[in-house]
C-alpha positions in Angstrom: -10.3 70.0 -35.8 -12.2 68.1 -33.1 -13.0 65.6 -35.4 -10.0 64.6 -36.3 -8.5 64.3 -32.6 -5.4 61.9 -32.5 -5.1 58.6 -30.5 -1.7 57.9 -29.7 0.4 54.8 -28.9 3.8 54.0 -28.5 6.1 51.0 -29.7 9.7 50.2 -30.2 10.2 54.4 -30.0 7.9 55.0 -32.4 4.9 57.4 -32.1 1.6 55.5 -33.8 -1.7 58.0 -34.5 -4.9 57.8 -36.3 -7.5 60.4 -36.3 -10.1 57.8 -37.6 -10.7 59.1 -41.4 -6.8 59.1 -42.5 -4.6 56.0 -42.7 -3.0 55.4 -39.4 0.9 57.2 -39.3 4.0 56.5 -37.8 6.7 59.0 -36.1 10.0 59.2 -34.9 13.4 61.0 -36.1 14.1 58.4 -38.7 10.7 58.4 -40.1 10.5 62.6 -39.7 8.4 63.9 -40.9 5.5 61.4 -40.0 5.0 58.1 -42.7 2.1 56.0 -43.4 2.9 52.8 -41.4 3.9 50.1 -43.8 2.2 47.0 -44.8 -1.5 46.1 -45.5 -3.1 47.4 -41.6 -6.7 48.6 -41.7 -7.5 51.5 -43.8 -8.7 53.4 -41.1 -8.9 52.7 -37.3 -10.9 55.1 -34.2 -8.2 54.3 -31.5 -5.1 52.4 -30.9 -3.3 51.3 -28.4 0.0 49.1 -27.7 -0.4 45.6 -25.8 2.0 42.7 -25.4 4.1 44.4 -27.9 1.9 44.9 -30.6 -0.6 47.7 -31.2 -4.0 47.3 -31.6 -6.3 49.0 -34.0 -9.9 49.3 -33.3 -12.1 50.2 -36.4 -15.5 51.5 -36.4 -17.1 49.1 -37.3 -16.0 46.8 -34.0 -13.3 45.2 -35.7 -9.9 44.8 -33.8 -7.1 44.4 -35.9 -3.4 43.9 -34.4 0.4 43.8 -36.2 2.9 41.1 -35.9 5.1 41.2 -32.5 7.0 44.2 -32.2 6.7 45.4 -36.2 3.7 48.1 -37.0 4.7 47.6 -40.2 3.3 44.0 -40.9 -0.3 43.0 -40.7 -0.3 40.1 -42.1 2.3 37.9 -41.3 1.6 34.5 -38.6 1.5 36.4 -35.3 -1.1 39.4 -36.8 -4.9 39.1 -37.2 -8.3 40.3 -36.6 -11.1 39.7 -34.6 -14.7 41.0 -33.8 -17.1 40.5 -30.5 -20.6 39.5 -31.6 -21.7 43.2 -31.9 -25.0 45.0 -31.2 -27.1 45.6 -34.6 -26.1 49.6 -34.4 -23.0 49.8 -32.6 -19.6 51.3 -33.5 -16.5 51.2 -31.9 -15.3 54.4 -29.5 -12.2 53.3 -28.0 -9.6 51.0 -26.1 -8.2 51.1 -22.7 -5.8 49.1 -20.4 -4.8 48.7 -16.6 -1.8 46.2 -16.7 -3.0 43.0 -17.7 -6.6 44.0 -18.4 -7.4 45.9 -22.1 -11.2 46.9 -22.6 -12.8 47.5 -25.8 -15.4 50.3 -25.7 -18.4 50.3 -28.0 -21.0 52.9 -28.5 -23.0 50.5 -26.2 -21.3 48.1 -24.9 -18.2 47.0 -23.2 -15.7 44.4 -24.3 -12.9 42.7 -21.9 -9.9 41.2 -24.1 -7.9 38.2 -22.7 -4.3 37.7 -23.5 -3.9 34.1 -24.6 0.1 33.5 -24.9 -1.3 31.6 -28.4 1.2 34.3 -30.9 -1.3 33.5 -33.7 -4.8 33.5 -32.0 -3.9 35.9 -28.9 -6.2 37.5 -28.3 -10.2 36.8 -26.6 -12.9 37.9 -26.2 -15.8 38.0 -23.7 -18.9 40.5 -22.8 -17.8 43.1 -19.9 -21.3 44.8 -19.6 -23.6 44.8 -22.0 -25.3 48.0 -22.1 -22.9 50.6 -21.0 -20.6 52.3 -23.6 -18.2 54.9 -24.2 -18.8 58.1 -26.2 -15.6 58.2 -28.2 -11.6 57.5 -28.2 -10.7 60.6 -26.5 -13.2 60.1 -23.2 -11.6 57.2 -22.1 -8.5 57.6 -19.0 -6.3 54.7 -17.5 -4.4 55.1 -14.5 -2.3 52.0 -14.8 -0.8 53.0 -10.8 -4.3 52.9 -9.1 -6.3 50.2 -11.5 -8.6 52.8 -12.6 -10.2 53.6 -15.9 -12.8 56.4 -16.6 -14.7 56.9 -19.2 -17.9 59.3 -20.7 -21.0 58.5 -22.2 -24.6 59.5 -22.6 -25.7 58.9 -19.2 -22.7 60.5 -17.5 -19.2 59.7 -16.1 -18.2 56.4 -15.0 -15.3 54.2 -13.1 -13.9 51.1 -13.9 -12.2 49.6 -10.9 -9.6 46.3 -10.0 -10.2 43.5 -9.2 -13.8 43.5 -11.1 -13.8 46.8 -13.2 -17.5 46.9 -12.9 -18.7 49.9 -14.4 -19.9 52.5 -11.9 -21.2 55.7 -12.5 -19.8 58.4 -10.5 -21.6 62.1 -11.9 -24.7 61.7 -10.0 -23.2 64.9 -8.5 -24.0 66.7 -11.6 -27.6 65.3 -12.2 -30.9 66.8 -11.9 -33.3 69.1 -13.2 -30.9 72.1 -14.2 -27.9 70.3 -13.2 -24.8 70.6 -14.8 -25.1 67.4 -16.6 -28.2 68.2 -17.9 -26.8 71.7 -19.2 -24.4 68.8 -21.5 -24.6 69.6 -25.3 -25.2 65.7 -25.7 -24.9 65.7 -30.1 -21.1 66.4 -29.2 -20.3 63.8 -26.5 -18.1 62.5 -29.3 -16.3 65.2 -28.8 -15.3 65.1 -24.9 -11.9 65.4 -24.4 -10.0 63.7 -21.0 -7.3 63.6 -19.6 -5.4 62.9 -16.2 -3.8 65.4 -13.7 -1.4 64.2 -11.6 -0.6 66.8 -10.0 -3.7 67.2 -8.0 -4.4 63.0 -8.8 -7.8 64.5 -10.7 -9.7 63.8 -13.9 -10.2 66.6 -16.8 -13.3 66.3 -18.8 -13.6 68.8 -21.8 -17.3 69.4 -22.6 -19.9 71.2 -24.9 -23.0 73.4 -23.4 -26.5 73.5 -24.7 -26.3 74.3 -28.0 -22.7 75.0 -28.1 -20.1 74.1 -31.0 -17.0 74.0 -29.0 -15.7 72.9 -25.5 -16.3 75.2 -23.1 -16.7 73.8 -19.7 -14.0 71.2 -17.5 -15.5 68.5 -15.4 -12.8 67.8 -12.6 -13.3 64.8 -10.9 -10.7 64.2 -7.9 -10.6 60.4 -7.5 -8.7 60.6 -3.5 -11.1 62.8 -2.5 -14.4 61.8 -4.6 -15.7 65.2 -5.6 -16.5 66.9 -8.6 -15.6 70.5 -9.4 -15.7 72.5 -12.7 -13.9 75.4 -14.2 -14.8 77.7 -17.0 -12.8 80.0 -19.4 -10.4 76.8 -20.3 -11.7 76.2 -24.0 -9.8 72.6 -24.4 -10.8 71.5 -27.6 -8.0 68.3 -26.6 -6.3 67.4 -23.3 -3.0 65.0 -22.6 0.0 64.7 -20.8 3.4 65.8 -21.4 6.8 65.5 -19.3 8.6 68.6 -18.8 12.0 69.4 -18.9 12.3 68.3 -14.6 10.9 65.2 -15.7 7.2 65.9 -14.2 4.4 64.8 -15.9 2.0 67.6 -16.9 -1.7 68.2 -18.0 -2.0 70.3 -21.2 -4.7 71.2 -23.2 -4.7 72.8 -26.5 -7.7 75.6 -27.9 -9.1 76.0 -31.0 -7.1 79.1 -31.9 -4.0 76.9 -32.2 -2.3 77.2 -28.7 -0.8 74.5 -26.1 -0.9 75.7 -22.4 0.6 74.4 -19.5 -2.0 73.9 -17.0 -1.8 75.1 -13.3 2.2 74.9 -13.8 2.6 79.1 -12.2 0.8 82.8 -11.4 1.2 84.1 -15.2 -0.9 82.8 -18.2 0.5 83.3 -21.2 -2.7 83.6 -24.0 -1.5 84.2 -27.4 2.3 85.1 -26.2 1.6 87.9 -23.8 2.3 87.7 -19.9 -0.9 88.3 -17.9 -0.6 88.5 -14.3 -3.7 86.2 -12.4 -4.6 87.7 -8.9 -4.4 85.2 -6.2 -7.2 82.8 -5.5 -8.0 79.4 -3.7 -10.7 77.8 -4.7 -11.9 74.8 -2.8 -13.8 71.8 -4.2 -17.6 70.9 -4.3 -18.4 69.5 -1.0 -21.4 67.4 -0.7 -23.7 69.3 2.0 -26.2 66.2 2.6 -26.9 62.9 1.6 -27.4 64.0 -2.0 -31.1 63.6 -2.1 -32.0 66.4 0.5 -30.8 69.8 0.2 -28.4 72.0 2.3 -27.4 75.1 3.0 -24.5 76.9 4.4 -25.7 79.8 6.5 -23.0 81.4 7.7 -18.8 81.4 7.4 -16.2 82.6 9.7 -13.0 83.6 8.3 -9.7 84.1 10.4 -6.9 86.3 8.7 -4.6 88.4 8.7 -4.6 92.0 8.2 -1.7 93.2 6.4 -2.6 96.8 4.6 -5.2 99.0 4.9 -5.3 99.6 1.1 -5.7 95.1 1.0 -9.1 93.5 -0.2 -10.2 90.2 0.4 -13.5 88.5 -2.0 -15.2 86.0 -0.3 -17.2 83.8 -3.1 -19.3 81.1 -3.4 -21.8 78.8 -5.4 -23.8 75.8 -5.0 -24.5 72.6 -7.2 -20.8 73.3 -9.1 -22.5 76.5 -11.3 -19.2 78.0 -10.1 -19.1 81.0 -7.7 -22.5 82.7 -8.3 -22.2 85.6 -5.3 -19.0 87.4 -3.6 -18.4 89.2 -0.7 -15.5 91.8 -0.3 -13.5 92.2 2.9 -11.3 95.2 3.7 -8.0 94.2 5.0 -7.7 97.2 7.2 -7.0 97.4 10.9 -8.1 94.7 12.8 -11.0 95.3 14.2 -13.5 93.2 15.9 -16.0 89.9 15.0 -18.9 91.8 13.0 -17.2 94.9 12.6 -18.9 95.7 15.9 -17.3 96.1 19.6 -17.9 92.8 21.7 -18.0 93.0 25.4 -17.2 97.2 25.1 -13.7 96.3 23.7 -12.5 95.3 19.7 -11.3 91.9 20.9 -8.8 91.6 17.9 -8.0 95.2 17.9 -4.6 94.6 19.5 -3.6 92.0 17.1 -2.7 91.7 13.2 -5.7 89.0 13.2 -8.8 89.0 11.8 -12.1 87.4 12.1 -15.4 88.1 9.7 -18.6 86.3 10.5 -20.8 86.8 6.8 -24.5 85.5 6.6 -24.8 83.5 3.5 -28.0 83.0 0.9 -29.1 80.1 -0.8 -29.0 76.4 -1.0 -28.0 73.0 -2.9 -26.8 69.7 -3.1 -22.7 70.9 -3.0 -21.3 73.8 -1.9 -18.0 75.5 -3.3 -16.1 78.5 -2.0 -13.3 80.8 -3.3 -11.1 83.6 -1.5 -9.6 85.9 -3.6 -7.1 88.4 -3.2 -8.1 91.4 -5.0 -5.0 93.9 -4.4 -1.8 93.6 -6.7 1.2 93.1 -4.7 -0.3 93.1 -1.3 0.2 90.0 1.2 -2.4 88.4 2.9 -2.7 85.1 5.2 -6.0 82.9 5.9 -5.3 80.6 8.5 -8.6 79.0 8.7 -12.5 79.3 7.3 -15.7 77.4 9.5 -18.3 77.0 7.2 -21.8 77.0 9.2 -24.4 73.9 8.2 -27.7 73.5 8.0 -29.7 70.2 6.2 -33.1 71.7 5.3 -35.0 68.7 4.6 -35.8 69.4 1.8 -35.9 66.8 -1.4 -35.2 68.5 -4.4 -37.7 67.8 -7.2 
């Protein structure tokens, strides 16, 4: 149910959840199945996390209560307490995040930094971090405690939170505009975005809603080395979070609304509801800015060097613009090499001789980004690209 999503901590080997409308719960294999956690704590809390040994519970109302050191199980005792930032009339509390030394506490429109004090029964202040910038809830917040990073969603988009100052900055203008893929946001369920980290690929999940749309249909990927954005349909993450496998790699899951966890990008089978489905080979690149982001671009043309390894082989060539994934294809045959254009050059195939490949294709359209995809459309038949030159043109055109 996505609105009862769990935020986790951890603490003395002990899994702490809330889902923000039941009492807040306690796990491990003593305590199996799950417990109420002990003591007086608060009745109900939105998000929780675990700093200088104690967690923290954050309640809707703004109020951050914490237990005594090292014991969920005591809220009342010298070394817990309470305290409140001088709220906002209308705000509520989303969520809490923390980069080492630094803890934030997100409200629906404003941002709150939290100072340890080494005082055990007053440790804890608090100051304005920015005033009129929030979070959206407990589940669109992501730290990456190894590159002093937090993310986080909200109405007006996607933002960063960097060291040394963790000034807010937002970083979706990619997917603004008229028709853009921000603007295509169901915004009445921004409660309801799901994130998560991939560090596999060192990216950024975001699970969102579309337009009128009831359940999360749509993953913004934001790759923080290289500072793009691209998005992928048909994964309907109603949550997202991290596991370690079996090898001891941490992986990004995400769970559906028919009940099922999946491994993300972790092989070449899915397995949906228990049955092995082969995927056909793809690489998809990311969403490359073609501009400056204020004037609009266009790829004309793309050169594609291969190899030709059956004549029964296909290649797709695919591509989109402005991340609205890949909106028109292009098939190649494998075949026999032949030459550039399918057409003699200089009265001889100039490839003809070789197992190489090369495909010149004239390209429609324009944007802001650009995204391509080469697919392998033959089962169990090889084929190599060894390199793709993508033909630019700025237009000079602004975009409305």
């Amino acid at each position: 149910d996505c609105t009862k999503l769990i935020s986790f901590c951890e603490l003395n080997n002990l899994l702490i959840g809330t889902n923000g409308k039941n009492p807040i719960w306690k796990y491990s294999v003593a305590t199996d199945p799950a417990v109420v956690i002990g003591g007086t704590p608060p009745a109900t809390a939105v998000a929780l996390l675990t700093f200088y040994n104690r967690v923290l519970a954050l309640a809707a109302d703004g109020t951050l209560s914490w237990c005594a050191i090292n014991n969920p199980d005591d809220w009342t005792s010298a070394t817990a307490g309470s305290n409140a930032p001088a709220l906002a009339t209308g705000q509520t509390g989303t969520g809490l995040g923390a980069v080492g030394e630094d803890a934030f506490l997100f409200m629906s429109g404003s941002i709150w930094k939290f100072v340890y004090t080494g005082d055990s029964k007053a440790p804890f202040v608090f100051r304005v971090h920015d005033a009129v910038t929030g979070a959206s809830g407990r589940q669109a917040i992501v730290s990456v405690p190894d590159r002093a990073m937090i993310f986080f969603a909200n109405y007006q988009g996607i933002y960063i939170m960097q060291a040394p100052g963790y000034v807010p900055v937002r970083i979706s203008k990619a997917l603004d505009g008229a028709g853009g893929l921000w603007e295509s946001v169901n915004k009445s369920r921004l409660g309801y975005i799901s994130a998560a980290r991939n560090p596999v690929k060192n990216e950024i999940w975001f699970s969102v809603s579309l337009s009128s749309g009831s359940t999360n249909s749509k993953i913004l990927v934001y790759d923080y080395d290289e500072q793009t954005w691209t998005s992928f349909t048909g994964i309907l993450a109603s949550s997202l979070g991290n596991h370690t496998d079996g090898n001891g790699a941490v992986r990004l899951y995400h769970g559906d609304y028919a009940g099922w966890v999946y491994n993300n990008e972790s092989g070449d089978k899915d397995v949906p509801g228990g049955v092995d489905t082969l995927i056909d080979a793809y690489v998809l690149s990311k969403a490359h800015p073609l501009v400056d982001g204020v004037n609009l671009g266009s790829v004309r043309f793309v050169r594609i060097f291969y190899d030709s390894q059956s004549t029964a082989g296909f290649l797709e060539f695919g591509y989109g613009y402005d991340l609205q994934g890949i909106q028109r294809t292009v098939q190649l045959q494998q075949g026999v090499a032949g030459a550039q254009w399918d057409t003699g050059i200089w009265d001889s195939d100039v490839w003809a001789v070789t197992t190489q490949q090369v495909k010149d294709l004239s390209l429609l359209g324009q944007g802001h980004h650009f995204q391509f995809q080469i697919r392998n459309r033959t089962m169990n038949v090889p084929c190599r690209v060894y390199k793709v030159e993508l033909g630019l043109k700025p237009t000079g055109v602004a975009s409305a």
